[in-house]
N, C-alpha and C positions, 0 to 999 in steps of 0.2 A: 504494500500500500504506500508507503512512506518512499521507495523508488516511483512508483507513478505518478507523486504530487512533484518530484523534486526533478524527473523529464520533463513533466509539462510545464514546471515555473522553466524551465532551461530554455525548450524550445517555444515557448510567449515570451520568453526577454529576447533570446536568440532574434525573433523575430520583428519587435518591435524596433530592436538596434537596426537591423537590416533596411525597414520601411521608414525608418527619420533620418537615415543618414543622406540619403537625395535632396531631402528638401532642407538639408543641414547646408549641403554642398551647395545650392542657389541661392543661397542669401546673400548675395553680396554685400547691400547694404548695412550690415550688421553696427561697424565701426562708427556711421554717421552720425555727425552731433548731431542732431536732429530727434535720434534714438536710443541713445548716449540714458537719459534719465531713470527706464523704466528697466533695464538687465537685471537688477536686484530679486525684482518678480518672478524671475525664474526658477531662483533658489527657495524662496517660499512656496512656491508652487511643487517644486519637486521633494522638498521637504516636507508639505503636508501630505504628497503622494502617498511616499514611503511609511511616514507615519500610521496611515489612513488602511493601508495595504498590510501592514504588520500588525494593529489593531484589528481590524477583521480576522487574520488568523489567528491569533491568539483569542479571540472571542470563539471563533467558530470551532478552536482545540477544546476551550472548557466547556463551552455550553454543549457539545456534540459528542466528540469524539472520547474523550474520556467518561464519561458517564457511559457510552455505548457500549467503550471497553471494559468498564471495572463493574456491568452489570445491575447497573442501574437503570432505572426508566427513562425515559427523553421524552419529554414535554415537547408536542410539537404545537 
């Protein structure tokens, strides 16, 4: 079980590195004072990602998966 979660996060990251990296490579504009202001946002943003994405599975490990295993009931 624990190989099957830990393929599919590989190849969903795998994949999504694959699908932003083109549209990483036509930005040109990136550098422009113009756009200069707002780069900070992207670290909040990817920061509350991961937070977001780590919280989910640690929710979904205690409310789920350990009760399922240690034979207890699941409230659905």
């Amino acid at each position: 079980m624990r190989v099957r979660v830990v393929g599919a996060l590989t190849i969903a990251t795998g994949a999504l590195l694959a699908l932003a990296a083109p549209a990483g490579a036509a930005t040109a504009v990136i550098a422009n004072d113009k756009y200069k202001w707002f780069y900070w946002l992207s670290f909040l943003f990817a920061a509350m990602f991961v937070l977001a994405v780590i919280g989910l599975s640690i929710g979904y490990a205690v409310k789920v998966l350990l009760p399922k295993y240690r034979g207890k009931r699941v409230e659905e």
